[in-house]
N, C-alpha and C positions, 0 to 999 in steps of 0.2 A: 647180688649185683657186683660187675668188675669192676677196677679204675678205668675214670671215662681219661680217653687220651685226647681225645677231639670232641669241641662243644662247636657246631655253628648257628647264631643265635642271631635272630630274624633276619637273615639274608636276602635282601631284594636287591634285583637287580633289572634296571627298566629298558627296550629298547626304544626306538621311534615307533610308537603305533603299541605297541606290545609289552608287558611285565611276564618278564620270563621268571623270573622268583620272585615271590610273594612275602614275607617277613616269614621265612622259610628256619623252623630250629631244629637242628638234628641232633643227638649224643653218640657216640660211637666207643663200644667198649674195649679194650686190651684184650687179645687172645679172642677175637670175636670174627666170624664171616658176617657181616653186615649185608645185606642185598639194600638195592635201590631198585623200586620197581615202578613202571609206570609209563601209559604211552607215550610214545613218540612227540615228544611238545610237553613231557609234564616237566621240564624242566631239570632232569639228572644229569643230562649233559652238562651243566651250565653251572650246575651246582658244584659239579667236581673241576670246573676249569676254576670256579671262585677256589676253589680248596687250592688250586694247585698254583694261584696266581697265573691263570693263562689269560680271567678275563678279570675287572676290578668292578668289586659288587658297590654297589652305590649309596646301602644302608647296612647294618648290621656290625658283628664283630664273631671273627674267629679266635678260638680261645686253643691254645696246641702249645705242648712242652711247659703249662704252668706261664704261660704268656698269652696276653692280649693284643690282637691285632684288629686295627679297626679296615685293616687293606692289606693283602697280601697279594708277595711276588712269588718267582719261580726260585731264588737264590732261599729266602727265607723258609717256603716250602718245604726244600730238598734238604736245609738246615738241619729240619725237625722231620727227617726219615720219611717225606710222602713222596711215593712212587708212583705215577698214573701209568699205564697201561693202552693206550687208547686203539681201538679200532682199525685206524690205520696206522700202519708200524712205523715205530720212527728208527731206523734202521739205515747203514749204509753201505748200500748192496757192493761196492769195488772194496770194502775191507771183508776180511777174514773173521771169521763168529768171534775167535779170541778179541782178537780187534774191537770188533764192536763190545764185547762185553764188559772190555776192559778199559773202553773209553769213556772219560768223565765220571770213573770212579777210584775209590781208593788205590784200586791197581793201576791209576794212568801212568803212576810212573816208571809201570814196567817197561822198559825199554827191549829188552831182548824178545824177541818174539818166540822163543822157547819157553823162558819160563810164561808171558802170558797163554799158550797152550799149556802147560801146564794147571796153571791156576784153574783155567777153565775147567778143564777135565778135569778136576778134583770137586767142581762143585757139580759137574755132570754127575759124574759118580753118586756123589751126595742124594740126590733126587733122582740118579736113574734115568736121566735125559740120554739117548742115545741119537749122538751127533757129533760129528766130528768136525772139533776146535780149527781146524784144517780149513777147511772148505768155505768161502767163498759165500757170503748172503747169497748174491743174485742164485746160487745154485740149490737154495733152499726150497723146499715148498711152501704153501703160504702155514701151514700147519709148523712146520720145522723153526716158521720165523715167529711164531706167536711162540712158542717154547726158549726160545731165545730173547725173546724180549721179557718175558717171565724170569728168564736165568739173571739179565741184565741188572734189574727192578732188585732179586735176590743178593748181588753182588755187592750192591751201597748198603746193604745191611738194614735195609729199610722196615720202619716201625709202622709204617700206614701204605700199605699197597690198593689203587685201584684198577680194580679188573674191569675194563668194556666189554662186554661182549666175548669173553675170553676163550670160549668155543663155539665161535661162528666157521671157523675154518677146519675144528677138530675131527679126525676119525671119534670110534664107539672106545677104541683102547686109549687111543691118547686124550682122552675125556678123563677117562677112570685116573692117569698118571698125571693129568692136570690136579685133579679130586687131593691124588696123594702128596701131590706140593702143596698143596693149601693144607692138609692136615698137618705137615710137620710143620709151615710155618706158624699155625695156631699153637703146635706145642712149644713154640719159640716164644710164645708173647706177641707176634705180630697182628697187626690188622688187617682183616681186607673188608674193602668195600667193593660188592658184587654186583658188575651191572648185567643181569640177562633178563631176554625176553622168553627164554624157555620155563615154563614154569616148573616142571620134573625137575628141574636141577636145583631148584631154591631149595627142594625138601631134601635132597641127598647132601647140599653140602654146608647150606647156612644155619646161624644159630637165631637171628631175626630179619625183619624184614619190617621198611621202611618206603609206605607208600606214598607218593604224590600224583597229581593232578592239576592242570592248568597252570601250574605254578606254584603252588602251593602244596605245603605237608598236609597227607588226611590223616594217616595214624603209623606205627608201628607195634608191630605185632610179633610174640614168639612162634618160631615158623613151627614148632610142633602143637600150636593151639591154635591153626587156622587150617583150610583147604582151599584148591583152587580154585573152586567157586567162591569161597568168600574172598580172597584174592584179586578176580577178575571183576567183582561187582562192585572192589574201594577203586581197583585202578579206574576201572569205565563210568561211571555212577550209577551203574542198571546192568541187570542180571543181563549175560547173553546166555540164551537159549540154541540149541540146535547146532554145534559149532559145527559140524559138517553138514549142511543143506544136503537134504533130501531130494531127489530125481530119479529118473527113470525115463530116458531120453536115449539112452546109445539104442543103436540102428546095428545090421547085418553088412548095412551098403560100406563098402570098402572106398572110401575116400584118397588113401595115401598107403603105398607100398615100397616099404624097402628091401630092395632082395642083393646081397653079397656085396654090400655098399665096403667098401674098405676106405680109412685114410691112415693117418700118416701115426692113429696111437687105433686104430680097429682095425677089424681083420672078417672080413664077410658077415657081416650084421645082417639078417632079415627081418621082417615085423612087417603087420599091417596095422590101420589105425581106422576107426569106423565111426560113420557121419553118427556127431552128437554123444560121442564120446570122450572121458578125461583116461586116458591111457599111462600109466604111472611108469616112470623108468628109475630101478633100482640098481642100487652098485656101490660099493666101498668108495673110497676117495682114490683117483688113481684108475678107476674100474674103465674109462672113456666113453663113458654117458653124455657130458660136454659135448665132446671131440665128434663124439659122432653125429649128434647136431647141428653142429658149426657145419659140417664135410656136407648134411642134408640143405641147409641153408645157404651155402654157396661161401661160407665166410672163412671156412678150411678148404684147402684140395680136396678132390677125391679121388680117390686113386683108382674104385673100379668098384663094378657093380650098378644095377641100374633103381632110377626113381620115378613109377608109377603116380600120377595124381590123376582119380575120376578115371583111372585103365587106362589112361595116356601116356605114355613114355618121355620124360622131359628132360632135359639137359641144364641143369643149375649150375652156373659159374661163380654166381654172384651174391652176393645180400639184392642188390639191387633187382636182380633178377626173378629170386623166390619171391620178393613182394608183389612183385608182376604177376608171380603165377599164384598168387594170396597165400603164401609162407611167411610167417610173421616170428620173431624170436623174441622174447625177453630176456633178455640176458643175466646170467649170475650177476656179474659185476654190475649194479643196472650208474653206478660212478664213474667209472673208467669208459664204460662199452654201451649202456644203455642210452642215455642220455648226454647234453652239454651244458653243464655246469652253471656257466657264468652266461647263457643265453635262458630268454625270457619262457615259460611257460608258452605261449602262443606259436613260439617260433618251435621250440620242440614236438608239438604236435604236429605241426605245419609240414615239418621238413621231409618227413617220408612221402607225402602225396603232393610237392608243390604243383604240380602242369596241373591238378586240377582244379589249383587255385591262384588259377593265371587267366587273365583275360586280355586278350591281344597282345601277348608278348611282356605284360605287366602283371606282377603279383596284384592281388587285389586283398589288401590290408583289409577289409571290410568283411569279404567272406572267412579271411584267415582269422577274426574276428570272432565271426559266426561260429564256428567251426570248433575252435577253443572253448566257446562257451555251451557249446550243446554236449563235449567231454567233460566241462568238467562238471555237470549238471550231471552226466551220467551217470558218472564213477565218484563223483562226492567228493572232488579235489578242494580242501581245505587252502585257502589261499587270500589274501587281503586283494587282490589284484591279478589279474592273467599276464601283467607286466612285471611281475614278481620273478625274479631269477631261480631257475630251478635247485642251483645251490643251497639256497635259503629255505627251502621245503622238509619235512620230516621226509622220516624215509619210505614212511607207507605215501606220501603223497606224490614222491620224487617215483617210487616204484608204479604208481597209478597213469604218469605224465608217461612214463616208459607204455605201457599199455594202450594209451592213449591212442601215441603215436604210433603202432602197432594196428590200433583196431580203424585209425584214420586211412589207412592207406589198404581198405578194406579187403582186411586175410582172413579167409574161411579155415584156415589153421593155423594155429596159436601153439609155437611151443615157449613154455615155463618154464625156465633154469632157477630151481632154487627161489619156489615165488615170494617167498614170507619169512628170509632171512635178513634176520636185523628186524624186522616190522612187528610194531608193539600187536598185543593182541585183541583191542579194537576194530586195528588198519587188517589184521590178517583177517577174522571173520568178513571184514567186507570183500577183502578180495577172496575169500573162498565162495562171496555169495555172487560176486559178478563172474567167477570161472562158468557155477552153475550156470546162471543167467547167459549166459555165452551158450553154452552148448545146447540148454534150451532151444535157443535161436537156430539151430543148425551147423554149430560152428563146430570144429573139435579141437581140443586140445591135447598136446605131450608132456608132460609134468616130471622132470627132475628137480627129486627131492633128496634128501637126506634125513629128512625129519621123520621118522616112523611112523607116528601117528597121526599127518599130514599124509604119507606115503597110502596109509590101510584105510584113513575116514576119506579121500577126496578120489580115487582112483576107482572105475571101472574093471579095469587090467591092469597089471603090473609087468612091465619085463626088466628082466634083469641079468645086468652085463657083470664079466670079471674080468682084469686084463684083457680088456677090448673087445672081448669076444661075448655074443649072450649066450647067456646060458643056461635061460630057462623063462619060463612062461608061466603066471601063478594066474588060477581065475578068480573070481571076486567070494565063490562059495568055499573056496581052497585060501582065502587069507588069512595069514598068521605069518607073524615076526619070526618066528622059529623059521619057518619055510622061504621066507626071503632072505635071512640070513644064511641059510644053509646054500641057497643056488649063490649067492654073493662072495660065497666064499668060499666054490666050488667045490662042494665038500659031497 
């Protein structure tokens, strides 16, 4: 056993209505990948803001640098080398990477902005980060700026790194060069604390694993003396069985037709898509899998090329438009683009099909009522209240209100951007059992994913784009990762 650097010893912390940590005790050892594993609501988030003083725990005491803290701040934190990571980047996109890397740490006081591109590029170097110190956040991609915030976290010399999610935005390579900065900070004596919902990656990169529940710790375990199913059965409390629902529903009937659709990042896309089918769309990061759904849904230009629905030829301008013609999107981003934050559950679902829930010129709060609560009966929205601000939601449930509000404004095609990023692996089996359940019904879906084994268990078909163009067609008795990565990467 290591030196333990960080003890947190019964941590609770209560909200109105709700104990988001329970007398919660963790250790964490030196030169350790630690994971934090656990659905959405077990409390990891909450645990690491206590760590990091972002939020102040109510009971307990954190014990860090041979001192006891019965409340910690962000100054005291940072003191004693803990660097959070979070999710969304705290970045600021009008300065320069130097810039940011070099702000609020030991190098602030570089003035010259030579030597801070310098400095930078010498810890690039170091780790192999290939970016240039030059360039401008906003010109980042969102992949370029989780490496940057990693370099940043690196730069304070930090003894307690935690990672969120730290490859929700990663390509397959920039995974592996994530992998190799955490190997050499383990040969450094550094800590990290790992928060992923990918289970694959606990066993490549962690040394244990630390589960919770409800709020509470259930145990921790050395990740080379467990497997995923035992994993899955401490995080949820019961075995899940069947993680891809079985079916046999696609049809011959051609529902939606894309023929030499262009926009503004593709270039003559065709495909067709068939009633009661999940249609998988594959592609590198970059590849205009997105782009080219936005341009189908009316929410990009298009620049040419036509759009067959049911052998009818339509003209989409709009988002507003394709729901008219039952095109529904859930969006990657479902924070930014899917949903509104600081508006209520009822209103989110409400707001795609309001005229039908108007009666003489007046909304009728009653039916919008109705309506919310036959969704969230549906789909199993987790919630104290439908007056609950969708902000305040996990992500699998914030991803479900997205859905909602999708299937309310009644779209007989449903495309998925990325449906089960971020979403613990409770929240994703259910919505891989409402995708089925969907197509069941006669509906179909388009599924960009990135997740491989989401891509090969949930997909009928697969097509798959590279630089905007597709490039190939896999069938479901032809699948294999070898063969989606090869058309991926036009090879």
């Amino acid at each position: 056993m290591g030196d333990i650097v960080l003890q947190m010893k019964n941590i609770t912390k209560r909200y109105p209505g709700v104990v988001a940590l329970n007398s919660v005790s963790v250790d964490f050892e030196a030169g350790q990948v630690h994971a934090l594993l656990g659905e959405n609501g077990a409390g990891k988030s909450t645990l690491i803001k206590v760590l990091s003083g972002a939020v102040e725990n109510d009971e307990g005491q954190i014990v860090i640098g041979g001192q006891e803290y019965s409340k910690m701040t962000p100054l005291i934190s940072r003191t004693h080398g803990v660097e959070v990571i979070y999710q969304e980047y705290n970045l600021i996109p009008s300065l320069t990477v130097a810039e940011n890397i070099c702000l609020g740490s030991k190098m602030h006081g570089l003035s010259n902005k030579g030597e801070m591109i310098k400095t930078t590029q010498r810890i690039f170097d170091q780790y192999r980060i290939d970016i240039n110190p030059r360039m401008y956040v906003r010109e980042l991609s969102p992949a370029q700026q989780q490496l940057v915030e990693i370099t940043k976290a690196i730069s304070k010399d930090a003894k307690i790194i935690v990672m969120d999610e730290p490859t929700a935005q990663l390509t397959m390579s920039e995974v592996q060069k994530l992998y190799e900065i955490i190997r050499n900070l383990k040969a450094k004596n550094c800590t990290i604390i790992y928060i992923s919902h990918r289970l694959e990656e606990l066993f490549e990169i962690t040394d244990c694993v630390t589960v919770m529940r409800d709020g509470c710790y259930v145990t921790t375990v050395n990740t080379g003396e467990t497997d995923r199913d035992k994993l899955i059965a401490l995080m949820v409390g019961r075995e899940l069985t069947n993680t891809y629902p079985d079916r046999n529903c696609a049809t011959q009937e051609v529902v939606l037709e894309i023929e030499n659709v262009s926009s503004y990042r593709n270039d003559n896309c065709s495909f067709v898509l068939h009633k009661g089918e999940i249609l998988g769309m594959s592609g590198l990061v970059g590849a205009g899998r997105t782009e080219l759904m936005r341009a189908v849904f009316g929410a990009d230009k298009r620049l040419g090329g036509k759009i067959r629905l049911n052998g009818k030829e339509i003209n989409i301008r709009s988002p507003k438009e394709a729901l008219e013609a039952g095109i529904g999107l859930i969006p990657e981003d479902r924070k930014e683009q899917g949903c509104f934050l600081n508006m209520t559950i009822e209103w989110n679902i409400a707001i795609s099909n309001i005229r039908k829930l108007t009666k003489n010129r007046l909304v009728s709060k009653k039916m919008i009522a109705e309506q919310a609560e036959v969704y969230k009966k549906k789909l199993n929205i987790k919630t104290p209240s439908l007056q609950q601000r969708v902000g305040n939601l996990s992500g699998g449930n914030q991803q479900k209100v997205v859905l909602a509000k999708v299937m309310a404004a009644n779209t007989d095609i449903l495309i998925f951007d990325e449906p089960t990023r971020g979403i613990d692996i409770g929240a994703r089996h259910e919505i891989y059992q409402l995708m089925s359940e969907l197509v069941q019904e006669g509906k179909s879906i388009i599924m960009i994913s990135s997740d491989m084994e989401e891509l090969l268990g949930m997909s009928d078909r697969i097509v798959v784009l590279s630089e905007g163009r597709i490039t190939g067609e896999v069938q479901k008795e032809e699948f294999s990762q070898e063969k989606v990565l090869s058309l991926a990467s036009n090879e």
